[in-house]
N, CA, C and O atoms as a printed pandas DataFrame, in Angstrom:
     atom_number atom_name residue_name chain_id  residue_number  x_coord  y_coord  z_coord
0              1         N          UNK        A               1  115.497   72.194  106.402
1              2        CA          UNK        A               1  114.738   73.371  106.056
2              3         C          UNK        A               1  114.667   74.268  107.293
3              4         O          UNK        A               1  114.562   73.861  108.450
4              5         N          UNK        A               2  114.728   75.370  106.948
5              6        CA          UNK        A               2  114.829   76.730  108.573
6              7         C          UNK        A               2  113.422   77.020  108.601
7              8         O          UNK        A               2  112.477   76.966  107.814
8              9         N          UNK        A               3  113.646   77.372  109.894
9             10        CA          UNK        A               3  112.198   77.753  110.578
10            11         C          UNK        A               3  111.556   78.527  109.889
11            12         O          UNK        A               3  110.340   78.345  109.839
12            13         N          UNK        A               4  112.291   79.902  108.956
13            14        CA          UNK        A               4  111.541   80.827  108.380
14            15         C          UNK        A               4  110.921   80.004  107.146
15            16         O          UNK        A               4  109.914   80.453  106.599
16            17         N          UNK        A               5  111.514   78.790  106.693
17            18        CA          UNK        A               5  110.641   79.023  105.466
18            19         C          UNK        A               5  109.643   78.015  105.588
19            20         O          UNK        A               5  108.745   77.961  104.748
20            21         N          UNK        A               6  109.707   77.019  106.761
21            22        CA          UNK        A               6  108.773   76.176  107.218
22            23         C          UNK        A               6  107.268   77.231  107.573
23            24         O          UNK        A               6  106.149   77.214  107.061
24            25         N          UNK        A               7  107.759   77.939  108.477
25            26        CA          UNK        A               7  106.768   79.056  109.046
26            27         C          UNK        A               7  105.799   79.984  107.423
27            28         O          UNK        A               7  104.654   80.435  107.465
28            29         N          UNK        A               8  106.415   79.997  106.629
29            30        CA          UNK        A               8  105.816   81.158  105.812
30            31         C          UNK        A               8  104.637   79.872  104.898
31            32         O          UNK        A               8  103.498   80.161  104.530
32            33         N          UNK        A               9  105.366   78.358  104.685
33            34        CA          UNK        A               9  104.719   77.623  104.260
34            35         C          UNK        A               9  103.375   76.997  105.002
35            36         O          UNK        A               9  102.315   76.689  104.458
36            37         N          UNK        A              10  103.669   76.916  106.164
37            38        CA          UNK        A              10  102.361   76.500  107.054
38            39         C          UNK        A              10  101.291   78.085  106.573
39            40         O          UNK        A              10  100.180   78.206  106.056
40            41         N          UNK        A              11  102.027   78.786  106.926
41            42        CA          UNK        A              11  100.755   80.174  106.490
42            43         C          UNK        A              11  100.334   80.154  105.251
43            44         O          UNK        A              11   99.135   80.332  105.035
44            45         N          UNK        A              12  100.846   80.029  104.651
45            46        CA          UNK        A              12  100.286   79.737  103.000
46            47         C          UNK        A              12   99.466   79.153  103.193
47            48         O          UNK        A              12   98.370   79.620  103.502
48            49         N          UNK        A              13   99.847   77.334  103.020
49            50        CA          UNK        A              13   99.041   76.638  103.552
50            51         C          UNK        A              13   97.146   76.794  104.321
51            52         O          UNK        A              13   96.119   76.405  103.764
52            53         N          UNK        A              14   97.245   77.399  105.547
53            54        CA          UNK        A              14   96.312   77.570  106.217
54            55         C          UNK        A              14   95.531   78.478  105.615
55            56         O          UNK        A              14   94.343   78.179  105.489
56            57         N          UNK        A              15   96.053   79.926  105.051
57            58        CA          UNK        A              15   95.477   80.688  104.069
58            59         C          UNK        A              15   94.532   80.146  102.832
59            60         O          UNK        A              15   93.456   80.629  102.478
60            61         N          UNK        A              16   95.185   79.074  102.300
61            62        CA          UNK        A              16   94.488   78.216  100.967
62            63         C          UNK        A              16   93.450   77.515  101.686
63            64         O          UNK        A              16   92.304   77.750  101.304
64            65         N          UNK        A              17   93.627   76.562  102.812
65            66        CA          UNK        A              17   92.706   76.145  103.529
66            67         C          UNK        A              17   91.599   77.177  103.670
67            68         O          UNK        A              17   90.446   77.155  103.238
68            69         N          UNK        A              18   92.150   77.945  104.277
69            70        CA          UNK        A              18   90.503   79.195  104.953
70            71         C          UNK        A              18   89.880   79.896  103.383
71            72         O          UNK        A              18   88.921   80.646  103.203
72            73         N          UNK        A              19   90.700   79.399  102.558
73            74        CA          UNK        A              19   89.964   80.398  101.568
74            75         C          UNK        A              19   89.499   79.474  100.800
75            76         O          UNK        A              19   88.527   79.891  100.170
76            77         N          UNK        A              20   89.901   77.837  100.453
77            78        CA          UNK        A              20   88.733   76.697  100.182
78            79         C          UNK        A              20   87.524   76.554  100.586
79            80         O          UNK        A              20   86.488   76.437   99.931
80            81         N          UNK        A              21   87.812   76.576  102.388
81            82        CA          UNK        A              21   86.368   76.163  102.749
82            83         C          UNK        A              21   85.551   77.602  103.171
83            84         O          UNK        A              21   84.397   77.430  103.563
84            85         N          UNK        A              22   86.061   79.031  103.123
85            86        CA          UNK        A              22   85.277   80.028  102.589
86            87         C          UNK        A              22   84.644   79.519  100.960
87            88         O          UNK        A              22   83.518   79.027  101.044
88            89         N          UNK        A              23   85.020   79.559  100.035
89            90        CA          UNK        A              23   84.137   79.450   98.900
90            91         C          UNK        A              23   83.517   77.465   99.118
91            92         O          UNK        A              23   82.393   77.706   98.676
92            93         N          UNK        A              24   83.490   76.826   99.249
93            94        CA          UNK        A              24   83.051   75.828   99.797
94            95         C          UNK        A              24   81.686   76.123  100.223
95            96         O          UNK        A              24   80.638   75.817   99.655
96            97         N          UNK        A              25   81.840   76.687  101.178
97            98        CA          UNK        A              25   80.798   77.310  102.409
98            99         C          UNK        A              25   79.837   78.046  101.637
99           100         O          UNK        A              25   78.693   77.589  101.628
100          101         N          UNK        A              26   80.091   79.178  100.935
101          102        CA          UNK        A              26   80.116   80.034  100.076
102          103         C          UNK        A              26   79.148   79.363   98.884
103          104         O          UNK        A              26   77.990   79.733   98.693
104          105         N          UNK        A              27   79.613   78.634   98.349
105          106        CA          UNK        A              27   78.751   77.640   97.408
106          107         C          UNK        A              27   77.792   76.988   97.963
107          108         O          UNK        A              27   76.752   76.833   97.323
108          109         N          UNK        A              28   77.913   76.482   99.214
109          110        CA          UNK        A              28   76.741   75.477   99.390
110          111         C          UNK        A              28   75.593   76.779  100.285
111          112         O          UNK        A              28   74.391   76.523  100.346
112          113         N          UNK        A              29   75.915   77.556  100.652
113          114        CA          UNK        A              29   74.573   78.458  101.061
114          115         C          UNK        A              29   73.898   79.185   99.914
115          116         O          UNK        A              29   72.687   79.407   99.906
116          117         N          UNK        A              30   74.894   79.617   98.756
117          118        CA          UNK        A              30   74.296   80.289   97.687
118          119         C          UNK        A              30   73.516   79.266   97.060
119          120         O          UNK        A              30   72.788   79.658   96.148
120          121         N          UNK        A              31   73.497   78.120   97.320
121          122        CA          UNK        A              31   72.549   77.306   96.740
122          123         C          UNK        A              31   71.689   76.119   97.268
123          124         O          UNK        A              31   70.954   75.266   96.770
124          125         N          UNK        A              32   72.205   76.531   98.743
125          126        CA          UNK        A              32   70.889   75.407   99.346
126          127         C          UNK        A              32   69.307   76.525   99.437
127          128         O          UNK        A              32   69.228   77.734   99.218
128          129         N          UNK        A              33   68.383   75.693   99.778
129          130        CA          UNK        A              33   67.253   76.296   99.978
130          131         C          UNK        A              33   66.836   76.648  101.217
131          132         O          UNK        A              33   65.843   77.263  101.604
132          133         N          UNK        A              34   67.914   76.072  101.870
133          134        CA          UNK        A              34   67.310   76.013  104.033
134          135         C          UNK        A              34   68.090   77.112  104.085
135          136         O          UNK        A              34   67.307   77.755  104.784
136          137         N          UNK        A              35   69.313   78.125  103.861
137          138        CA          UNK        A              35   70.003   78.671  103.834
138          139         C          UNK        A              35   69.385   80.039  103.999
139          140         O          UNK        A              35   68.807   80.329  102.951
140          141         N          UNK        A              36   69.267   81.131  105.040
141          142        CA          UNK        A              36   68.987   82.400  104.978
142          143         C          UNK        A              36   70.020   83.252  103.951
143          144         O          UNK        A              36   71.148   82.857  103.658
144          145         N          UNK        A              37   69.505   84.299  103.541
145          146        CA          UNK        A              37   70.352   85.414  102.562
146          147         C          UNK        A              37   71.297   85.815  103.395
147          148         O          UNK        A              37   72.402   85.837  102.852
148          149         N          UNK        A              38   71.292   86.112  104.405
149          150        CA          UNK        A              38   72.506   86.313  105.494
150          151         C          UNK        A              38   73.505   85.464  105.255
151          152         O          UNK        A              38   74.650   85.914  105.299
152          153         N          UNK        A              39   73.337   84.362  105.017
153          154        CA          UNK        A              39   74.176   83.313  105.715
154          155         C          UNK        A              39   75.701   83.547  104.700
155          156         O          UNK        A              39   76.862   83.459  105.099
156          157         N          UNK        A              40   75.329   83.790  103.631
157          158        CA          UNK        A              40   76.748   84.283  103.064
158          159         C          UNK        A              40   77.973   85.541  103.165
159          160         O          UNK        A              40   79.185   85.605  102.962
160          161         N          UNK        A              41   76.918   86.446  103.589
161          162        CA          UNK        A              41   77.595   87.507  104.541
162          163         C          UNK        A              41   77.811   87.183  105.844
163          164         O          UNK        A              41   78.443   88.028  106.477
164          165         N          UNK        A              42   77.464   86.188  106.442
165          166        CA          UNK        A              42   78.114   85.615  107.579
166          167         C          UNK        A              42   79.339   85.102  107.707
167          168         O          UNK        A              42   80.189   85.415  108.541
168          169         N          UNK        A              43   79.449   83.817  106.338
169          170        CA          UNK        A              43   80.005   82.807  106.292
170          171         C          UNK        A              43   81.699   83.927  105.736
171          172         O          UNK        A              43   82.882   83.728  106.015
172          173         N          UNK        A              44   81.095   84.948  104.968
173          174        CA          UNK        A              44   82.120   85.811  104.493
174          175         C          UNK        A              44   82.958   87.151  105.427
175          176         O          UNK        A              44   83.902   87.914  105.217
176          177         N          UNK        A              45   81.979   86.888  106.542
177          178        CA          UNK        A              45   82.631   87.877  107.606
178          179         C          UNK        A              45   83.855   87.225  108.632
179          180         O          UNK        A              45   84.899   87.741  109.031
180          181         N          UNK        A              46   83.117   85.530  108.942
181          182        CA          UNK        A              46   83.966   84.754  109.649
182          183         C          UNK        A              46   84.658   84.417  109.165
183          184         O          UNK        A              46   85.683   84.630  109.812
184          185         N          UNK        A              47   84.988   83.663  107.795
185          186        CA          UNK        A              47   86.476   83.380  107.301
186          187         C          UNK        A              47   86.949   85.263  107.131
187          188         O          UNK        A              47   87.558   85.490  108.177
188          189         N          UNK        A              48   86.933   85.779  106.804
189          190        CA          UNK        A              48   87.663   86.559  106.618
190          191         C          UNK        A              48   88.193   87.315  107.834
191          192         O          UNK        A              48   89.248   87.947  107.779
192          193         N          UNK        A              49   87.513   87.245  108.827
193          194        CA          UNK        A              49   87.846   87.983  109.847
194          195         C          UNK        A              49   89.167   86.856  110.354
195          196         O          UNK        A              49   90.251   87.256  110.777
196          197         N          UNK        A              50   88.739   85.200  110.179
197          198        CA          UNK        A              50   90.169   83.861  110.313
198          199         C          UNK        A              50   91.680   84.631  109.704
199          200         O          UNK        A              50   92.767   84.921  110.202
200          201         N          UNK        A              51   91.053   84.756  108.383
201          202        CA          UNK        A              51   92.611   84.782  107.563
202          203         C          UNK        A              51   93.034   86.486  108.074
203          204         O          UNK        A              51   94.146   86.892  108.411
204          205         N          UNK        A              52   92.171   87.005  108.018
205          206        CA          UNK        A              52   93.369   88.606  108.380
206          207         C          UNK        A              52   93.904   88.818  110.005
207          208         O          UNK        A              52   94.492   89.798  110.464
208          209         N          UNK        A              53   93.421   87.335  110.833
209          210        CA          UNK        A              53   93.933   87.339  112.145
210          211         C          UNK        A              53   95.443   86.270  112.176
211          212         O          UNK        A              53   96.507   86.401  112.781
212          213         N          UNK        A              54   94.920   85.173  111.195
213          214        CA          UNK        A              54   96.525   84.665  110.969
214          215         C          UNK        A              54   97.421   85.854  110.048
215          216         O          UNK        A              54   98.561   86.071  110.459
216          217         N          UNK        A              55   96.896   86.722  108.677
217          218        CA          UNK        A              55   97.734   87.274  108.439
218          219         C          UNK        A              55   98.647   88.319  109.612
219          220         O          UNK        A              55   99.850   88.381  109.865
220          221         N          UNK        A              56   97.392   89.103  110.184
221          222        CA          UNK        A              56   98.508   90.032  111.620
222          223         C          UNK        A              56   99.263   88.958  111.961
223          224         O          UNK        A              56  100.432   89.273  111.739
224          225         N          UNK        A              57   99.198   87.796  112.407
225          226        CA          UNK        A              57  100.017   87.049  113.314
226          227         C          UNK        A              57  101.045   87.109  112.670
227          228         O          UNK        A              57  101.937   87.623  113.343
228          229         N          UNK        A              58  101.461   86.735  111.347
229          230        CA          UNK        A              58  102.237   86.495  110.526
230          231         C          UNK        A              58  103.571   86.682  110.468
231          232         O          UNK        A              58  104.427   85.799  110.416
232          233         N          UNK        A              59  103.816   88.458  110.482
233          234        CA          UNK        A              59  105.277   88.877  110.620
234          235         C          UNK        A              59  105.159   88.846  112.074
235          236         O          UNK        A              59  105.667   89.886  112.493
236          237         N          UNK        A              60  104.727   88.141  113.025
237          238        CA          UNK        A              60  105.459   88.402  114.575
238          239         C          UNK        A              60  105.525   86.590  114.940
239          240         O          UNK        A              60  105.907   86.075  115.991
240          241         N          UNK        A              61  105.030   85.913  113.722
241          242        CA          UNK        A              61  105.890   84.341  113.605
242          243         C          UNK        A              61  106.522   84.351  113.029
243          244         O          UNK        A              61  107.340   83.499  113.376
244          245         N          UNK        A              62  106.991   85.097  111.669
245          246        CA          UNK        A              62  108.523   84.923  111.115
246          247         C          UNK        A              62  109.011   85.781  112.228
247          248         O          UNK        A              62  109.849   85.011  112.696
248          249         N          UNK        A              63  109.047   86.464  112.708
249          250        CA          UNK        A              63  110.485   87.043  113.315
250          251         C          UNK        A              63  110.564   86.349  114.407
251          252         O          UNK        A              63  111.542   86.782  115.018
252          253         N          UNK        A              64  109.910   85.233  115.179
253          254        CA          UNK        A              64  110.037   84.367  116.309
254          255         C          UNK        A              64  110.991   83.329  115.421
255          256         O          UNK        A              64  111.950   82.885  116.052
256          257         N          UNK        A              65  110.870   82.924  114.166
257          258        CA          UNK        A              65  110.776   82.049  113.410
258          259         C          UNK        A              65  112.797   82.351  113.237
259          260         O          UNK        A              65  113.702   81.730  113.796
260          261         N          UNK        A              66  112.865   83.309  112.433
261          262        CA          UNK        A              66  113.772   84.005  112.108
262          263         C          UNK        A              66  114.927   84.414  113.778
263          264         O          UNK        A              66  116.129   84.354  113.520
264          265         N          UNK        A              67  114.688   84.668  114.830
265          266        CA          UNK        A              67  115.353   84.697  115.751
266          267         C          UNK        A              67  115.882   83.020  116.256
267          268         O          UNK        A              67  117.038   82.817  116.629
268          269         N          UNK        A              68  114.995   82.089  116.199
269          270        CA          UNK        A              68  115.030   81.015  116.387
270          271         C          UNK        A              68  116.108   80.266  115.550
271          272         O          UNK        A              68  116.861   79.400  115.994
272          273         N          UNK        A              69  116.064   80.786  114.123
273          274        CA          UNK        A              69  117.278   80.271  113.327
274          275         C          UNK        A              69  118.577   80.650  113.512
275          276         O          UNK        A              69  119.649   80.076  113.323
276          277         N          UNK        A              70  118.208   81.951  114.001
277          278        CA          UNK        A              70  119.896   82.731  114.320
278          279         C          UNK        A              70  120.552   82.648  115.226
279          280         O          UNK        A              70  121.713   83.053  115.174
280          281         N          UNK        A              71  119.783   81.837  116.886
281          282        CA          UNK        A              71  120.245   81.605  117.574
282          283         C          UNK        A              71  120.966   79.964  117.440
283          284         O          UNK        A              71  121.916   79.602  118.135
284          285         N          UNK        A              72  120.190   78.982  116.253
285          286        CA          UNK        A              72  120.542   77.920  116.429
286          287         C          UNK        A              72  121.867   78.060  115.816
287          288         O          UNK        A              72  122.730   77.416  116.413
288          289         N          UNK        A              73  122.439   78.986  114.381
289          290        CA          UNK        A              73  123.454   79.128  113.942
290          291         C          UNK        A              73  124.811   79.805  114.541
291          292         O          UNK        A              73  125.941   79.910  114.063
292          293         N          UNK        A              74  124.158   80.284  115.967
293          294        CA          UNK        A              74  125.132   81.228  116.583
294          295         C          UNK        A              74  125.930   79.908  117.321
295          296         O          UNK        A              74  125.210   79.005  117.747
296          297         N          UNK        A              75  127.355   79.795  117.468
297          298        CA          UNK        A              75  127.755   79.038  117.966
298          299         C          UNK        A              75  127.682   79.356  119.821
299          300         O          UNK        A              75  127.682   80.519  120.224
300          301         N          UNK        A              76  127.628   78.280  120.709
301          302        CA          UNK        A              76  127.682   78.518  122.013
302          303         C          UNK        A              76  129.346   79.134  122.484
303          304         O          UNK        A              76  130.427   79.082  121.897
304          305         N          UNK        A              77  128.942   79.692  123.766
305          306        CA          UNK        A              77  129.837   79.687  124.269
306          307         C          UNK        A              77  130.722   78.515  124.940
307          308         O          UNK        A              77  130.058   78.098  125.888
308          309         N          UNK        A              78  131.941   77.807  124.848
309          310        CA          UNK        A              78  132.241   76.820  125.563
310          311         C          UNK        A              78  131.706   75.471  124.970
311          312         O          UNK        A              78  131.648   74.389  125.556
312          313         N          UNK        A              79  131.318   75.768  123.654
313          314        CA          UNK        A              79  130.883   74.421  123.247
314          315         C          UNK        A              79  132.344   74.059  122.452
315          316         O          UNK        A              79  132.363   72.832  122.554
316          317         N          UNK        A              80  133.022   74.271  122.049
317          318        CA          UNK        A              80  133.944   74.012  121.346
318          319         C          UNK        A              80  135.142   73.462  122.612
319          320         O          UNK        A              80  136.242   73.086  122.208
320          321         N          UNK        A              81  134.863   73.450  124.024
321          322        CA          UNK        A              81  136.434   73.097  124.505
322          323         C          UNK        A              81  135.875   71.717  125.071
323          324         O          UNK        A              81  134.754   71.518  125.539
324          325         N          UNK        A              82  137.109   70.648  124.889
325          326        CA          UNK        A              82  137.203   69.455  124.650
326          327         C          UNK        A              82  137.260   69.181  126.631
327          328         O          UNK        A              82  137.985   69.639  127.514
328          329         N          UNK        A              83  136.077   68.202  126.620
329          330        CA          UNK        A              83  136.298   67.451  128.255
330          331         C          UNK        A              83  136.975   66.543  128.228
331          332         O          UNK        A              83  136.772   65.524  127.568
332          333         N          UNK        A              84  138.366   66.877  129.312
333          334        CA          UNK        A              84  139.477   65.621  129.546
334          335         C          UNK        A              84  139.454   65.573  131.161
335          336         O          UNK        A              84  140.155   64.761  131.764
């Protein structure tokens, strides 16, 4: 599997993560009783402020991701002549 599509899957990934334990989070303050009214506009400022800092990251890890594949497919120089 190439780096690009490993890379786009970990972001997925982490995305579903931050947006589980946002509503997670999300659920258990909307219904505990120790819980200030804030605490969900908190809990909704910090994941969200998570996922739109991995999303920026995003296209500047596929294209690390994506350079990384093209160099592994580029053949070397001098790799092809035989040591005698």
């Amino acid at each position: 599997m190439s780096k690009r599509k490993r890379t786009i899957i970990a972001i997925v990934v982490i995305e579903m993560l931050l947006a589980g334990g946002w509503i997670w989070l999300h659920g258990i303050a909307a219904t505990s009783s120790q819980a200030t009214g804030e605490s969900t506009r908190v809990i909704g400022q910090v994941f969200g402020g998570a996922m739109g800092l991995i999303l920026a990251l995003s296209p500047l890890l596929y294209l690390m991701a994506r350079r990384n594949d093209r160099q592994v497919a580029m053949p070397r120089p001098g790799a092809n002549r035989s040591q005698t």
